[in-house]
N, C-alpha and C positions, 0 to 999 in steps of 0.2 A: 666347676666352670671349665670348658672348653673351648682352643682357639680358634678352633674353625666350625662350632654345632650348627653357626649358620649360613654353611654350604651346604650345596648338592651335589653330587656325584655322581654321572653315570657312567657305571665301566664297561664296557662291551670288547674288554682284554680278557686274556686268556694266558697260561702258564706261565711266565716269571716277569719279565719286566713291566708288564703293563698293572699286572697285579702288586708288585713292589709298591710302584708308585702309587696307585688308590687306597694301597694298604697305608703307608706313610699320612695321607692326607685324612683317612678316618683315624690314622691314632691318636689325630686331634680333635678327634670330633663330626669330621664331616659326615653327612649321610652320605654312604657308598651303597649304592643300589647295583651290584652285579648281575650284567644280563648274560644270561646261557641259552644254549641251547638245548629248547624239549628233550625232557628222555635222557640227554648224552652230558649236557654242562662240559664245564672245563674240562678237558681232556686227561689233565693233571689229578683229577679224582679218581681215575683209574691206574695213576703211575704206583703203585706199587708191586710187591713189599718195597718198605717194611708199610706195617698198617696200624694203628691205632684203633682199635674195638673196627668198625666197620669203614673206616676211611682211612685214606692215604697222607703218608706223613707227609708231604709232598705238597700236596692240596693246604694241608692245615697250616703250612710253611706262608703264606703270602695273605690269607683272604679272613684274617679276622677283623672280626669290627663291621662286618658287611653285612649286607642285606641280598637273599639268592631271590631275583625271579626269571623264571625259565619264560622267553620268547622267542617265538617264529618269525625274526623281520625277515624274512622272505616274502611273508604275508601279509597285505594289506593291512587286515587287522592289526596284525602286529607292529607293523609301524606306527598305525595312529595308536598304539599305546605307547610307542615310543617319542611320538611325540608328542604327548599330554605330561607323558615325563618333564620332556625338555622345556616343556614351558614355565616350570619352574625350577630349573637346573641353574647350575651355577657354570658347571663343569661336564667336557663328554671325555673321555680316553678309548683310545681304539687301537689296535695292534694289529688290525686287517691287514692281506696283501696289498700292496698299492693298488688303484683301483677298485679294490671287488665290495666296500662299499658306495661307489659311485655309481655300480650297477643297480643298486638300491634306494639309491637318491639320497644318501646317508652320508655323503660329501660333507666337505666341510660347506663349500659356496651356497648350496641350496638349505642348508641349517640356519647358514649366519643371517640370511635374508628375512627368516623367518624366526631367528633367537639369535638378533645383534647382541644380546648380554651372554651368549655365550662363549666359554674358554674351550676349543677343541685342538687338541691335544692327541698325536698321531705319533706311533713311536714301529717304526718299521726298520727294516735288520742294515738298509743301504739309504733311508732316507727318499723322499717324494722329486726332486731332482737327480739330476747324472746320469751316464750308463748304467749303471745299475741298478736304478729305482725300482726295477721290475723285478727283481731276484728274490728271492725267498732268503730271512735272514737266521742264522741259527748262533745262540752264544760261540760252539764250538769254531766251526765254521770263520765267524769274524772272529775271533784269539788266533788262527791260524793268519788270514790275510789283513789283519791288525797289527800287525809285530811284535803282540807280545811272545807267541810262542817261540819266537826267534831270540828272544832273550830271558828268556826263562828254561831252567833246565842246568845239568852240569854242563862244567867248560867245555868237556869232552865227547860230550854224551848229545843223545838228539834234543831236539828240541820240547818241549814239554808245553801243557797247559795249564793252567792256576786250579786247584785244586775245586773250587765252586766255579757257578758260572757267572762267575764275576762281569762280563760284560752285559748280560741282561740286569743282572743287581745297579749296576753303574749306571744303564741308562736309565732306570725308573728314579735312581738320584738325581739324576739330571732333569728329568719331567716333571717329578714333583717339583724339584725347584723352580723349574719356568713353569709351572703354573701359578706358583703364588706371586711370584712375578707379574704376570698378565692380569691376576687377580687386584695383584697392588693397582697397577696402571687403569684396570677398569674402573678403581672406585673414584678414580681423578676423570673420565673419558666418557664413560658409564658405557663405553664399546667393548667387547669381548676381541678377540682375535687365536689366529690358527698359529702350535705349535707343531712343527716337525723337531723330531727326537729321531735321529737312527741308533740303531747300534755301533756303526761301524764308527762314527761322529764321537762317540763317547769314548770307544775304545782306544782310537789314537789323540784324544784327548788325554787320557792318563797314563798317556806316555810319558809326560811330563818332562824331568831333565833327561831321558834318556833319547826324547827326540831332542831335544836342545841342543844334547852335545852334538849329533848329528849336524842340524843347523849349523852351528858356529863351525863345525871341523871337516863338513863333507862327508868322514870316516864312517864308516857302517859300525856302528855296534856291536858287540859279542853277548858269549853268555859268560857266565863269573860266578854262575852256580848261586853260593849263596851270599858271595861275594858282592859289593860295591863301586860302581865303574868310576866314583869319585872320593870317597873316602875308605882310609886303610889304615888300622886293622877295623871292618865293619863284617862280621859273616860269621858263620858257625864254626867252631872247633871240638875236636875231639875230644875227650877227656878221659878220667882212667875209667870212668863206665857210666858212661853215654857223649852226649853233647852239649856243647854251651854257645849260647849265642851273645856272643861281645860286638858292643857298636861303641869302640874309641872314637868322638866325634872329636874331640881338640887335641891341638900337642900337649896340654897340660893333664889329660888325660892320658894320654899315652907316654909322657915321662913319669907319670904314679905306675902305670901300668909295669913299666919295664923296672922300676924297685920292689913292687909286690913279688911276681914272677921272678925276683932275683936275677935279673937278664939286665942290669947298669949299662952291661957293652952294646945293649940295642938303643938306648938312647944314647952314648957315648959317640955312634954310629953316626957324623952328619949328615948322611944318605936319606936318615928316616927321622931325623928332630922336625922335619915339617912334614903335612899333608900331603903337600905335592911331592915331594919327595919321595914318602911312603907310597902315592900312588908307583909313581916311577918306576921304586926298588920292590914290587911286593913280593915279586918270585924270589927275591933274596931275602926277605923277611918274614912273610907267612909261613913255612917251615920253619922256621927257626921258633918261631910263638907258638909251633903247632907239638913243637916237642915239648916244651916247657910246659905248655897247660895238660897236654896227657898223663901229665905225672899226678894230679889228684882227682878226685870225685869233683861231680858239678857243684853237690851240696858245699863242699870245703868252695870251688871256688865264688861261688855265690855267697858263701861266709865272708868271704876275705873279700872281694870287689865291691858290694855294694856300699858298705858300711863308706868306702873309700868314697864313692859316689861314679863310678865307673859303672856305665851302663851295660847290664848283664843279666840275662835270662836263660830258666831254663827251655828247653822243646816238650812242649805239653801235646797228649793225646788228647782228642776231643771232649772226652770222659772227663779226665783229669782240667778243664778247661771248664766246663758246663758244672760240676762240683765244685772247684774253688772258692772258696771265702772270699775273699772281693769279689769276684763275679756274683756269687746269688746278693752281698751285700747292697751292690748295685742295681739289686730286682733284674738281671741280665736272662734271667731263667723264674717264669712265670706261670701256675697255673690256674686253668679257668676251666666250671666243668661244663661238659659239652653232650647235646639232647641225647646222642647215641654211643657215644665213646668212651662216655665218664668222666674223670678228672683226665686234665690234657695238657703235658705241659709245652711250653711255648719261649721261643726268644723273645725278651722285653724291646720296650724304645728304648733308642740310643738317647736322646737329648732329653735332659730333666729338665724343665722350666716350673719355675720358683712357683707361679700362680697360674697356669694353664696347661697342668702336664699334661703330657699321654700319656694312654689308659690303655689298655685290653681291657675293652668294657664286657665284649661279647663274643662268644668262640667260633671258628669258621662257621658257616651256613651249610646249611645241608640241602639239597637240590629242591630250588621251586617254595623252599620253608616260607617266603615271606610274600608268596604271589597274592591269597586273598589280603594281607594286610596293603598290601601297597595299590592292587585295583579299586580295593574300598573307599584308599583316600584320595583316588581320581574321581569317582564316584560312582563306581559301575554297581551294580545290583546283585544279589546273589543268583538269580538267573541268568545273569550273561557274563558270570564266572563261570558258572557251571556250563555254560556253553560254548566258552572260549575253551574251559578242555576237555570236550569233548570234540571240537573241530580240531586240536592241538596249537593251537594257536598258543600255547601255555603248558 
């Protein structure tokens, strides 16, 4: 059983966050009917290397669990199959520039008029208001004028960006979630209604305390590397051969700390027996921890801190990450085989639910695979299949 099999989904998104988000809501089940474009589909099918037998890892990365049919809404025809879709939709998601499916009629206003029960669902880079509604939005692009890259990176050093592109991942988090949201409210209303998602919205959303502290202080932010602007010692350290990453969150944590490391005289230190303090004093006390813990391997100090209960980790390559024993214990690394590629493997769902997991039922789509299954169940004929692509309408 599944907690969404009786939704519908139609996605008319394309490369990361729009895909996120319809991938999230088929992992429970919903039909996700992916609409592309004749011939070309998502653009992200063409992002590679690296490649998986004939597809891009890239592609396979967002769109399992889906359903591919290739349509021309440019084309008449093509629309009234899109909206024979939406007559029994639950859900639209669109990732268009603002505007350019209003040139098409494919608005939300002229939808709702004509599928009040539907949930539409708009996730654009700056959002459908403001000066900048009109701008093309790119993850990179918003990490720069989002502020994270302003604080990410060494102290010293330029400013950096998050290693994935975390800001498109974010808003399709944010999307899915207001949609189940809207979905809740519709079963009480029996109204559907329009979300706007931007990116930029999402981005300085998970700013979280680090715009706070802004708020409360006026003060502009720095970067701290791997450092913490409110808790100390929180950040990576050197070791005799490699890194470790230490997150002291209490003083009682951090006076076990300074008895393990044999350093009494740094909790003897009233400077640093409290948090704020420590934040205070850290250029007087991060070197000083930074020598101590260089003295052994991360193994020995991951020996000695956990057991303590002193939170402590070591810096995993992505390899060593995706192989880990908890990790696959947790189904985190999945495979499903796939009509051209073979066995494929794949990232699982995060959230296990007791009696409606999510599944990887079915492996990405391959271009157009499910077009006569899903005109048949509109009810077209195999003659006016065959003639939709042969005009390309499909």
């Amino acid at each position: 059983m599944s907690s969404l099999n009786h939704l519908k989904v139609i996605d008319l998104s394309r490369v990361l966050a729009g895909p996120y988000c319809t991938m999230l809501l088929a992992d429970y089940g919903a039909e996700v009917i992916k609409i592309e474009q004749p011939g070309l589909g998502d653009g992200t099918r063409q992002w590679g290397p690296p490649w998986v037998g004939d597809q891009s890892a890239y592609f396979l990365t967002v769109n399992r669990n889906k359903k591919s049919m290739t349509l021309n809404l440019r084309a008449k025809e093509g629309r009234e199959i899109l909206f024979k879709l939406l007559e029994s939709a639950d859900v639209l998601v669109e990732n268009f520039k603002v505007g350019k499916l209003a040139e098409m009629g494919l608005d939300y206003e002229p939808l709702a008029k004509r599928f009040p029960q539907l949930v539409y669902c708009s996730i654009t880079g700056y959002g459908q208001t403001g000066p900048d509604k009109d701008r093309a939005g790119y993850d990179f692009m918003i990490q720069a004028e989002g502020g994270i890259m302003s604080i990410t990176g060494p102290e010293e050093g330029p400013p950096s960006k998050v290693g994935v592109a975390i800001v498109d991942i974010t808003a399709g988090l944010f999307a899915s979630h207001a949609i189940l949201a809207a979905l809740i409210a519709r079963g009480k209303t029996g109204q559907g209604q329009y979300i706007d998602v931007s990116l930029l919205d999402a981005q300085v959303a998970w700013l979280a305390n680090v715009a706070h502290n802004y708020l409360a202080t006026g003060e502009r932010p720095g970067r701290y590397g791997n450092g913490h602007a409110n808790i100390v010692p929180y950040q990576t350290f050197a070791t005799a051969d490699g890194h470790l990453a230490l997150a002291v969150g209490t003083d009682r944590q951090y006076k076990l700390l300074c008895e393990l490391i044999d350093r009494p005289d740094l909790w003897a230190d009233t400077r640093f027996q409290t948090n704020p303090g420590r934040v205070a004093h850290r250029d007087q006390l991060i070197p000083q921890l930074a020598v101590s813990i260089q003295t052994r391997s991360t193994a020995a100090w991951l020996d000695l801190l956990r057991p303590a209960g002193i939170p402590a980790g070591a810096i995993k390559h992505i390899d060593e990450v995706l192989t880990d024993p908890h990790v696959q214990a947790r189904k985190m690394v999945q495979q499903i085989d796939h009509p051209t590629a073979g066995p494929v493997n794949l990232l699982g769902p995060v959230a296990k639910l007791s009696l409606t997991p999510a599944e990887i039922a079915y492996p990405p789509p391959l271009l157009g695979q499910h077009n006569r299954e899903i005109l048949q169940s509109l009810g077209y004929q195999q003659v006016e299949i065959e003639g939709l692509i042969k005009s390309h309408i499909i």
